[in-house]
DSSP file (Angstrom, degrees, kcal/mol; ACC not computed):
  #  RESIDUE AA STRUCTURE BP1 BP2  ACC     N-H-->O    O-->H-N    N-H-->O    O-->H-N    TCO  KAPPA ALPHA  PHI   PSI    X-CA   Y-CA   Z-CA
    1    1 A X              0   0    0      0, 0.0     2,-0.1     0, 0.0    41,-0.0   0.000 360.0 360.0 360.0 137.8  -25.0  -12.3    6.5
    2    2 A X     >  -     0   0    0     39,-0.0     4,-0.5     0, 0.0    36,-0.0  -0.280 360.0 -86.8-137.2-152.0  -28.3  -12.4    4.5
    3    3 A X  H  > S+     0   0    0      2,-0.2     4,-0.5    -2,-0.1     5,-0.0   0.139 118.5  68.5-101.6   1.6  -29.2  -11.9    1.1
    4    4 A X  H >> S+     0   0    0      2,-0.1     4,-2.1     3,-0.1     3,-1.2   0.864 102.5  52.0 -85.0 -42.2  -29.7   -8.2    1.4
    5    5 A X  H >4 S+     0   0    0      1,-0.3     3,-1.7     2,-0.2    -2,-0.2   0.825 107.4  53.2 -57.3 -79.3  -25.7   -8.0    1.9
    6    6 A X  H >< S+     0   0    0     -4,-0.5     3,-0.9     1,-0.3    -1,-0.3   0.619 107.9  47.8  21.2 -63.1  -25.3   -9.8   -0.9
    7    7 A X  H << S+     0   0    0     -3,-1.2     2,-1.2    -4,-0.5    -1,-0.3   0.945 107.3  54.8 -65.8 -33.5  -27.5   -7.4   -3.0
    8    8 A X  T << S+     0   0    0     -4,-2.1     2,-0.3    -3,-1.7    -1,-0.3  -0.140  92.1  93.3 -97.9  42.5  -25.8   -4.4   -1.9
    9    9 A X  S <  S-     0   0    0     -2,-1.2    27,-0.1    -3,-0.9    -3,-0.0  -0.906  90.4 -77.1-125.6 136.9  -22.4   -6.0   -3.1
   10   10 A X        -     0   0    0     -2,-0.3     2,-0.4     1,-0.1    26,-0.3  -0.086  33.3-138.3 -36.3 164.0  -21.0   -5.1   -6.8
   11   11 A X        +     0   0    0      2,-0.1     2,-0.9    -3,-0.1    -1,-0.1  -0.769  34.0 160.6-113.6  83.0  -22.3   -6.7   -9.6
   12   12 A X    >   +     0   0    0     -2,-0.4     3,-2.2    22,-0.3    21,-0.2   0.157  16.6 167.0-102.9  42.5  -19.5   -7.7  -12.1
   13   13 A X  T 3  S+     0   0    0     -2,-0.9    21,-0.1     1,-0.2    -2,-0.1  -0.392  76.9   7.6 -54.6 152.5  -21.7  -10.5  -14.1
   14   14 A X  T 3  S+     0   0    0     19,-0.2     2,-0.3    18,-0.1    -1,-0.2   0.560 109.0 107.0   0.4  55.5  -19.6  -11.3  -17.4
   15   15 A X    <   -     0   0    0     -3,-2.2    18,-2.6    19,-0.1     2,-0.3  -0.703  68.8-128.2-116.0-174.8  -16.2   -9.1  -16.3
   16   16 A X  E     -AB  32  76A   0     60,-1.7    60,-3.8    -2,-0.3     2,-0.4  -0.913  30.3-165.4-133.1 131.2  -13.2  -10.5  -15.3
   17   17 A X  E     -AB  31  75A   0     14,-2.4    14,-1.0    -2,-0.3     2,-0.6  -0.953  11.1-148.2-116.6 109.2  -12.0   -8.8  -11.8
   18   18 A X  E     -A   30   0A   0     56,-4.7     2,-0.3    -2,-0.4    12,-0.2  -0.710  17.1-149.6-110.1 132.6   -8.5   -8.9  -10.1
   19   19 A X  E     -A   29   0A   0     10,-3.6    10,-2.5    -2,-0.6     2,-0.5  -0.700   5.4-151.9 -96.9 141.3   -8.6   -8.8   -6.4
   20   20 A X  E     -AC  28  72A   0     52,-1.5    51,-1.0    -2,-0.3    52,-0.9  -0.955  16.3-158.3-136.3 102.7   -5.9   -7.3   -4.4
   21   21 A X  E     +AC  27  70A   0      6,-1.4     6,-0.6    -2,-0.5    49,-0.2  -0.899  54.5  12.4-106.5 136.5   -5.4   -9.1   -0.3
   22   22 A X  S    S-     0   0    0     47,-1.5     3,-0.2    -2,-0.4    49,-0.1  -0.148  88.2 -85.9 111.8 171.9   -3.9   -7.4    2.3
   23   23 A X  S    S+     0   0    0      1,-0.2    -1,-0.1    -2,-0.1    47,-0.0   0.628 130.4  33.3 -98.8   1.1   -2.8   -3.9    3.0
   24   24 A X  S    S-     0   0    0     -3,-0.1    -1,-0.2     3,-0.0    -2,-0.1  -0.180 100.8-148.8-113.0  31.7    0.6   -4.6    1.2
   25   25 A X        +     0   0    0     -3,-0.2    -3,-0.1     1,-0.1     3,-0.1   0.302  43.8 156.8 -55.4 111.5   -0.8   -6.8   -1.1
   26   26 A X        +     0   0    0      1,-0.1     2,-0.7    -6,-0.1    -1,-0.1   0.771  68.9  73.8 -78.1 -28.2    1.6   -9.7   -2.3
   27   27 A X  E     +A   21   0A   0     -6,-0.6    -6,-1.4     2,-0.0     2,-0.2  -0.775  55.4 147.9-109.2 104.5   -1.7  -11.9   -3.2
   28   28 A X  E     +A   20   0A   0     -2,-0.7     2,-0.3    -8,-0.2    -8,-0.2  -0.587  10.4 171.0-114.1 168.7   -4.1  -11.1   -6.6
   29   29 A X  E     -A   19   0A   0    -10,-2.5   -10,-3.6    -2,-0.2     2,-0.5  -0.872  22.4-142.1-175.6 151.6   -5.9  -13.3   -8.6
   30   30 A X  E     -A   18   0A   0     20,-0.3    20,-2.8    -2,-0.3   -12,-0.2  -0.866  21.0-159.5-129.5 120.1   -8.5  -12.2  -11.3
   31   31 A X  E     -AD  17  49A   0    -14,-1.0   -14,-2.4    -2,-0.5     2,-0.5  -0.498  20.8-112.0 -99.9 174.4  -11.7  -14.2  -11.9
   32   32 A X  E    S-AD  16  48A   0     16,-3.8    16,-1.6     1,-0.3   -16,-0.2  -0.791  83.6 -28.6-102.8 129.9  -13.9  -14.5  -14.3
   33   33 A X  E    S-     0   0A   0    -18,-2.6    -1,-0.3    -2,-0.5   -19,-0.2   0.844  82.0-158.2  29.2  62.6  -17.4  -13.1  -13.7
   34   34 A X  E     -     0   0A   0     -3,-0.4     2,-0.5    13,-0.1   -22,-0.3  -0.349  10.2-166.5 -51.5 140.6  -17.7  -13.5   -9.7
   35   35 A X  E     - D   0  46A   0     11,-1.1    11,-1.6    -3,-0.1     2,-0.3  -0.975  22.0-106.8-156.6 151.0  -20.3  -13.6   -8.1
   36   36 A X  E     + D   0  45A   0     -2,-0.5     9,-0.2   -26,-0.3     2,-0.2  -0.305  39.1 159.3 -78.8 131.7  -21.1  -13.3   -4.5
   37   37 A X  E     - D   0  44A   0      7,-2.7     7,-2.4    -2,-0.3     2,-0.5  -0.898  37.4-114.0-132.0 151.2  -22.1  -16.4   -1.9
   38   38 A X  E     + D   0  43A   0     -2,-0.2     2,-0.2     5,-0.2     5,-0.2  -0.775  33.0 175.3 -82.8 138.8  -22.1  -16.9    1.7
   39   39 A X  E >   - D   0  42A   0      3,-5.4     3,-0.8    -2,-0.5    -2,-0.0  -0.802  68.0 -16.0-128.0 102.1  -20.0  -19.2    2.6
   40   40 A X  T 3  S-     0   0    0      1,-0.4     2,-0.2    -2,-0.2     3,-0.1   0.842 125.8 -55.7  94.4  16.0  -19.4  -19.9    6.6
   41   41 A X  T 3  S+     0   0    0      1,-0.3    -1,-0.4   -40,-0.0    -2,-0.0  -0.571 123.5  93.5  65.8 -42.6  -21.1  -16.5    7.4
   42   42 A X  E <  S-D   39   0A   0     -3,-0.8    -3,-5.4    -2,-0.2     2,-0.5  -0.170  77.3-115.6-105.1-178.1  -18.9  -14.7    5.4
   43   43 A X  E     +D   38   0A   0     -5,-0.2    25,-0.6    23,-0.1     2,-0.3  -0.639  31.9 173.0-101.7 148.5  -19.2  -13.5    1.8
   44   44 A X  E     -D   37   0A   0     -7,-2.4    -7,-2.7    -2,-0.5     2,-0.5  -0.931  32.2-127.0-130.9 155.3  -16.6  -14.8   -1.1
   45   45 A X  E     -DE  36  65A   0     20,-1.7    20,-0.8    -2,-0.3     2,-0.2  -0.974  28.0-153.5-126.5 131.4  -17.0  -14.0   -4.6
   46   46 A X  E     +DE  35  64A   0    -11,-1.6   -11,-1.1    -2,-0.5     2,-0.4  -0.533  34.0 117.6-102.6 134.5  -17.0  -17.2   -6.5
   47   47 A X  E     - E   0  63A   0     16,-2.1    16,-2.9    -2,-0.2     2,-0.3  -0.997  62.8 -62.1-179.1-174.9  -15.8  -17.6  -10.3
   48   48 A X  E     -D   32   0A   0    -16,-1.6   -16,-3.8    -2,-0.4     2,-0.6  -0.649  53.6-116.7 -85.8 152.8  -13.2  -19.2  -12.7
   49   49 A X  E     -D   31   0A   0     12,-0.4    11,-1.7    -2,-0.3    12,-0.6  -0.927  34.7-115.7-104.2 123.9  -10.1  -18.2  -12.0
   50   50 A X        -     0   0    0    -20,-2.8   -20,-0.3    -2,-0.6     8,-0.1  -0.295  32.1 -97.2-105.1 134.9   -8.7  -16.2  -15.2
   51   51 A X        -     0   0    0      1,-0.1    -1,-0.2    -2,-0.1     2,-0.2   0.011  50.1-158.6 -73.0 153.1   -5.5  -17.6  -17.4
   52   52 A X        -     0   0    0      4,-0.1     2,-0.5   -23,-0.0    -1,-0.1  -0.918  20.3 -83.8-143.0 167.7   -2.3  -15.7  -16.2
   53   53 A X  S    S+     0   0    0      1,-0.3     2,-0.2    -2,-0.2    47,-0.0  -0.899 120.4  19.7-118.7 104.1    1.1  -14.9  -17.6
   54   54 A X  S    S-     0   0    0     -2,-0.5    -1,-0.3     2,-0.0     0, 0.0   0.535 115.7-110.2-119.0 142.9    3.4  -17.3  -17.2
   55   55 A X        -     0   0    0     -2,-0.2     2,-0.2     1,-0.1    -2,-0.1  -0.085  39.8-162.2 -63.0 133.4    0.3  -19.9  -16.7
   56   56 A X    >   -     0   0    0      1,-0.1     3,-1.9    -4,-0.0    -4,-0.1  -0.582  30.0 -86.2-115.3-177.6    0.1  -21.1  -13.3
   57   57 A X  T 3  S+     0   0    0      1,-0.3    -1,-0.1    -2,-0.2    -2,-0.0   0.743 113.3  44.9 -61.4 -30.4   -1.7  -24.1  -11.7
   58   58 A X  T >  S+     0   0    0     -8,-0.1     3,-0.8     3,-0.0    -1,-0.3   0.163  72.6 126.5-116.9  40.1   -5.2  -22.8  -11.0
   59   59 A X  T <  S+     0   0    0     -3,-1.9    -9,-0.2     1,-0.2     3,-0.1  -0.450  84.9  22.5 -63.8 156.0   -6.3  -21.0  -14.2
   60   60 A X  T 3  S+     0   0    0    -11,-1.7     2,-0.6    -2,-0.3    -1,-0.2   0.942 101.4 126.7  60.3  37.7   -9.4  -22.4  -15.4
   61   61 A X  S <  S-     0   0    0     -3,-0.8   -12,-0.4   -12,-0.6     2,-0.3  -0.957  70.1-112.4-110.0  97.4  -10.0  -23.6  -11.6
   62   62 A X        -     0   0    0     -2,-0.6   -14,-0.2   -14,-0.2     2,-0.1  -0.430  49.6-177.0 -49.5 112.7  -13.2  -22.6   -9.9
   63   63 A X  E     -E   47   0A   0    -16,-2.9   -16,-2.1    -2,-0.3     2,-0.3  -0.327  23.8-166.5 -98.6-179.1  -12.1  -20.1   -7.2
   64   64 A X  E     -E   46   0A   0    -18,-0.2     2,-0.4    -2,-0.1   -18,-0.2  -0.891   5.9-165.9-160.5 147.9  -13.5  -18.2   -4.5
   65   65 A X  E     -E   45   0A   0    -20,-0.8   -20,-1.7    -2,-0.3     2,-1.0  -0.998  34.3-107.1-118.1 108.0  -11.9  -15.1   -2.4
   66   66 A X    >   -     0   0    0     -2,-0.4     3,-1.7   -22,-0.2     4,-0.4  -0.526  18.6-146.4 -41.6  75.3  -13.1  -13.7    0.8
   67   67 A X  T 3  S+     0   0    0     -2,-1.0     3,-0.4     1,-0.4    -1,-0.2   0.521  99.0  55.2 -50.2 -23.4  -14.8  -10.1    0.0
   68   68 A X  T 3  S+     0   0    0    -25,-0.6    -1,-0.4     1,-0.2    -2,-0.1   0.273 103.2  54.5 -99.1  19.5  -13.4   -8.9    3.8
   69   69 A X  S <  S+     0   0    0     -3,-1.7   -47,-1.5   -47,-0.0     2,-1.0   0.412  84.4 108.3 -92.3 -17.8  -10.0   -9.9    3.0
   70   70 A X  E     -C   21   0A   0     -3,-0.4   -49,-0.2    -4,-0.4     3,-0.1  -0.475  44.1-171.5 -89.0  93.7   -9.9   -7.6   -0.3
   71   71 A X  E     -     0   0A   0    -51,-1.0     2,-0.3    -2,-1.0   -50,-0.1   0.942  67.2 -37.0 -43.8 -65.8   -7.7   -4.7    0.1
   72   72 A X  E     -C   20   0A   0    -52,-0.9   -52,-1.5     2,-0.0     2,-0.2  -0.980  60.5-142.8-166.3 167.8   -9.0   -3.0   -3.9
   73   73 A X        -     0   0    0     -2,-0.3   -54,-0.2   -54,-0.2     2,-0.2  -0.463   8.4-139.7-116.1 167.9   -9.9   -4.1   -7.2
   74   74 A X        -     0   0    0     -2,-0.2   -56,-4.7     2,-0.0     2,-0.4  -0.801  17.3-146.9-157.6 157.7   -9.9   -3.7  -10.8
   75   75 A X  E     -B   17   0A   0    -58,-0.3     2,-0.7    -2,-0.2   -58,-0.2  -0.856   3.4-162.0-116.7 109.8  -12.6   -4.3  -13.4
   76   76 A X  E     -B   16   0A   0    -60,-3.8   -60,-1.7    -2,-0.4     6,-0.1  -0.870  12.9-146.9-115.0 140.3  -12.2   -5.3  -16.6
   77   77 A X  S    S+     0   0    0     -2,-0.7     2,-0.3   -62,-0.2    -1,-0.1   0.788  82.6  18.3 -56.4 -45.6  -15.3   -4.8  -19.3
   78   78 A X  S  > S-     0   0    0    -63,-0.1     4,-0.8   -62,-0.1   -62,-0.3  -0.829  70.4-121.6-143.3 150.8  -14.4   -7.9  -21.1
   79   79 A X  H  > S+     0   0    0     -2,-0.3     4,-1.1     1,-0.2   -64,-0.1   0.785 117.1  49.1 -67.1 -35.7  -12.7  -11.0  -20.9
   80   80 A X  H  > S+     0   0    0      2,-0.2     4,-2.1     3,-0.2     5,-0.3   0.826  98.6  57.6 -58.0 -55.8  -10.8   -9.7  -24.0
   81   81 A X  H  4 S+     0   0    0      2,-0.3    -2,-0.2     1,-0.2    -1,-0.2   0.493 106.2  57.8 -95.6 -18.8  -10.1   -6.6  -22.9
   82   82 A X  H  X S+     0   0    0     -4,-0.8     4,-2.7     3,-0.2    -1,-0.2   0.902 112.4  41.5 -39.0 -69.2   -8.1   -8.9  -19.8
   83   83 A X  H  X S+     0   0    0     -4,-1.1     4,-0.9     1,-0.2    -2,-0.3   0.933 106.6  56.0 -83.7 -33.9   -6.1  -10.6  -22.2
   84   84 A X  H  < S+     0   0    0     -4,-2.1    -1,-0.2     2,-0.2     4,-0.2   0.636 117.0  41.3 -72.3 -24.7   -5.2   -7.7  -24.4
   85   85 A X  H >4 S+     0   0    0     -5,-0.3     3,-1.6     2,-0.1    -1,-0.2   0.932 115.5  50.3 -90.3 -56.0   -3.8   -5.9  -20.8
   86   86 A X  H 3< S+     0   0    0     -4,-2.7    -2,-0.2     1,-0.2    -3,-0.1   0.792 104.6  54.6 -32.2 -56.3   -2.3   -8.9  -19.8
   87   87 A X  T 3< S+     0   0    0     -4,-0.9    -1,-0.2     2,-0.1    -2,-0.1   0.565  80.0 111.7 -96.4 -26.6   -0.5   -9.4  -23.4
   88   88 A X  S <  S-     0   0    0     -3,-1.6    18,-0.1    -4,-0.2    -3,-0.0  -0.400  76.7-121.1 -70.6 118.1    1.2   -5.7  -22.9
   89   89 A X        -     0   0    0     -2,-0.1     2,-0.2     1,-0.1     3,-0.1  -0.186  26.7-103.3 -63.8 170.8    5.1   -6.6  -22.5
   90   90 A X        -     0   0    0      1,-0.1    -1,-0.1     2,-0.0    13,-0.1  -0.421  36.2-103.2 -56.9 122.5    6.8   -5.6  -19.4
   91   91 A X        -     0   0    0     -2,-0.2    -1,-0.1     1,-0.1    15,-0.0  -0.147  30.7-123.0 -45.6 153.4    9.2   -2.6  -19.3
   92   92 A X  S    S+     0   0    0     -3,-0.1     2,-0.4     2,-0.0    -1,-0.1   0.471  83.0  97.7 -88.1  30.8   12.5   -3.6  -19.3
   93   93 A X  S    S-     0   0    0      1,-0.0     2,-0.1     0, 0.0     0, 0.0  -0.805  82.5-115.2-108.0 145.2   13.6   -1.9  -16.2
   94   94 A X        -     0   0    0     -2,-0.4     2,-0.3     1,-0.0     3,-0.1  -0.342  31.0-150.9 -76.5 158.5   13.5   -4.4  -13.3
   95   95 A X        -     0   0    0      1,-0.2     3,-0.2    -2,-0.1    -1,-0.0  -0.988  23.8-124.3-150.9 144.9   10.9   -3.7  -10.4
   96   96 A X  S    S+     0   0    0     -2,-0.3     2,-0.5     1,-0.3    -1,-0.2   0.997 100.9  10.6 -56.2 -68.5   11.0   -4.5   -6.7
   97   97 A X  S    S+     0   0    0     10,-0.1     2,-0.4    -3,-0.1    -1,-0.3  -0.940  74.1 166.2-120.3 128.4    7.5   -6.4   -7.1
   98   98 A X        +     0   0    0     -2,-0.5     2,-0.2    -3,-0.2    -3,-0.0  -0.997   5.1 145.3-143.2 136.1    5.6   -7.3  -10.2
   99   99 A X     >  -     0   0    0     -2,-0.4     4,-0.8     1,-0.0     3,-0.2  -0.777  61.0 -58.2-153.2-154.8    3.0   -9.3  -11.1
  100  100 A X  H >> S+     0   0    0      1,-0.3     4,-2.4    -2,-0.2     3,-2.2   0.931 130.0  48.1 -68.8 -52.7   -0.1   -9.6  -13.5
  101  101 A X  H 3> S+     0   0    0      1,-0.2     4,-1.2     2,-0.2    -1,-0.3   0.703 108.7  53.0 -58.8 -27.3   -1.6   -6.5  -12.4
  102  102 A X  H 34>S+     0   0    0     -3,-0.2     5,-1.9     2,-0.2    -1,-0.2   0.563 104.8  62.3 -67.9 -16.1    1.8   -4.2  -12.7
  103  103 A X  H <<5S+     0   0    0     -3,-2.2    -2,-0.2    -4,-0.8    -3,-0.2   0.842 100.5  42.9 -91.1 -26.0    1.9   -5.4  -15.7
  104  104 A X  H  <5S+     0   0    0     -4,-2.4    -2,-0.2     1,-0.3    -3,-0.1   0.829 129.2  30.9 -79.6 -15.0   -1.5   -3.8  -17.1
  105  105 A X  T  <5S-     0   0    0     -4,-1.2    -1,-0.3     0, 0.0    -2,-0.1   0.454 106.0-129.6-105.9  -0.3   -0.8   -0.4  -15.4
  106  106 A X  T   5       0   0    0      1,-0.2    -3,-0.2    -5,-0.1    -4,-0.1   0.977 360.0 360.0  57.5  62.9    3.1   -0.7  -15.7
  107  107 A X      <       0   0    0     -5,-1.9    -1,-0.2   -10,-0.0   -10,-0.1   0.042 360.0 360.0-126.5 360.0    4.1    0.1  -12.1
Protein backbone atom coordinates (compact mmCIF):
# COMPACT_ATOMS: atom_id res chain seq x y z
CA UNK A 1 0.00 0.00 0.00
CA UNK A 2 1.29 3.48 -0.94
CA UNK A 3 -0.18 6.67 -1.58
CA UNK A 4 -0.88 6.16 -5.21
CA UNK A 5 -3.66 3.41 -3.94
CA UNK A 6 -4.91 5.85 -1.90
CA UNK A 7 -5.31 8.38 -4.79
CA UNK A 8 -6.94 6.07 -7.02
CA UNK A 9 -9.62 5.36 -4.27
CA UNK A 10 -13.11 7.51 -4.25
CA UNK A 11 -13.21 10.77 -3.07
CA UNK A 12 -16.38 11.37 -0.94
CA UNK A 13 -14.97 14.67 0.99
CA UNK A 14 -18.20 16.26 2.74
CA UNK A 15 -20.82 13.19 1.88
CA UNK A 16 -22.03 10.91 4.16
CA UNK A 17 -21.46 7.15 2.81
CA UNK A 18 -23.04 3.76 4.04
CA UNK A 19 -20.89 0.77 3.70
CA UNK A 20 -22.19 -2.57 3.14
CA UNK A 21 -19.64 -5.90 4.69
CA UNK A 22 -19.84 -9.15 3.52
CA UNK A 23 -21.46 -10.87 0.55
CA UNK A 24 -24.83 -11.17 2.60
CA UNK A 25 -24.31 -8.21 4.28
CA UNK A 26 -25.80 -8.04 7.98
CA UNK A 27 -23.14 -5.16 8.88
CA UNK A 28 -23.56 -1.19 7.44
CA UNK A 29 -22.61 1.81 8.99
CA UNK A 30 -22.65 5.28 7.21
CA UNK A 31 -19.85 7.85 7.92
CA UNK A 32 -19.51 11.13 7.60
CA UNK A 33 -17.04 12.40 4.98
CA UNK A 34 -14.40 9.32 4.91
CA UNK A 35 -11.50 9.49 3.94
CA UNK A 36 -9.02 6.93 3.11
CA UNK A 37 -5.66 5.93 5.42
CA UNK A 38 -3.42 2.99 5.67
CA UNK A 39 -3.65 1.48 8.50
CA UNK A 40 -1.58 -1.97 9.07
CA UNK A 41 -1.03 -2.30 5.27
CA UNK A 42 -4.44 -2.17 4.49
CA UNK A 43 -6.69 0.73 3.52
CA UNK A 44 -9.83 1.93 5.87
CA UNK A 45 -11.84 4.89 5.27
CA UNK A 46 -11.83 6.86 8.43
CA UNK A 47 -14.80 9.39 9.48
CA UNK A 48 -17.54 10.13 12.08
CA UNK A 49 -19.86 7.67 12.22
CA UNK A 50 -23.32 9.21 11.13
CA UNK A 51 -26.54 9.45 13.76
CA UNK A 52 -28.83 6.37 13.08
CA UNK A 53 -32.45 5.48 13.70
CA UNK A 54 -33.10 4.28 16.76
CA UNK A 55 -29.69 5.94 17.98
CA UNK A 56 -27.16 3.55 18.77
CA UNK A 57 -23.90 3.63 20.76
CA UNK A 58 -21.29 4.82 18.27
CA UNK A 59 -22.99 7.82 16.43
CA UNK A 60 -20.82 10.74 16.63
CA UNK A 61 -17.82 8.19 17.22
CA UNK A 62 -14.78 8.43 14.97
CA UNK A 63 -14.86 5.19 12.89
CA UNK A 64 -12.93 3.51 10.42
CA UNK A 65 -13.96 0.36 8.04
CA UNK A 66 -11.69 -1.73 6.06
CA UNK A 67 -12.16 -0.78 2.13
CA UNK A 68 -11.38 -4.82 1.27
CA UNK A 69 -14.04 -5.88 3.47
CA UNK A 70 -16.85 -3.60 1.64
CA UNK A 71 -19.20 -5.63 -0.27
CA UNK A 72 -21.07 -1.94 -2.09
CA UNK A 73 -21.92 1.45 -1.09
CA UNK A 74 -24.21 4.32 -1.24
CA UNK A 75 -23.47 8.03 -1.45
CA UNK A 76 -25.25 10.57 -0.12
CA UNK A 77 -24.64 14.39 -1.56
CA UNK A 78 -25.30 15.94 1.79
CA UNK A 79 -25.47 15.27 5.27
CA UNK A 80 -29.03 16.54 4.94
CA UNK A 81 -30.00 14.71 2.28
CA UNK A 82 -28.88 11.46 4.89
CA UNK A 83 -31.22 12.55 7.43
CA UNK A 84 -34.12 13.44 5.15
CA UNK A 85 -33.79 9.41 3.75
CA UNK A 86 -33.26 8.26 7.09
CA UNK A 87 -36.48 10.27 8.39
CA UNK A 88 -38.71 8.32 5.53
CA UNK A 89 -41.05 5.96 7.81
CA UNK A 90 -40.87 2.28 7.28
CA UNK A 91 -43.66 0.42 5.34
CA UNK A 92 -45.80 -1.32 7.51
CA UNK A 93 -45.41 -4.67 6.11
CA UNK A 94 -42.83 -6.59 8.21
CA UNK A 95 -39.48 -7.60 6.36
CA UNK A 96 -37.08 -10.57 6.91
CA UNK A 97 -34.06 -7.97 7.38
CA UNK A 98 -34.15 -4.26 7.77
CA UNK A 99 -32.04 -1.80 8.71
CA UNK A 100 -31.03 1.97 8.05
CA UNK A 101 -30.29 1.44 4.51
CA UNK A 102 -33.79 -0.63 3.64
CA UNK A 103 -35.22 2.00 5.02
CA UNK A 104 -33.97 4.74 2.44
CA UNK A 105 -34.70 2.46 -0.58
CA UNK A 106 -37.72 0.59 1.11
CA UNK A 107 -36.64 -3.09 0.44
Amino acid sequence: MNQTDIESLPDFCDKVVGFYCGPNPRYSIAIISPVPEIQGARIFYTGIAAPREPVRWDSGLLTAIAWDTVSSYTVFETEAEYERLLAIPENSQPRPHTNWLSRVFRR
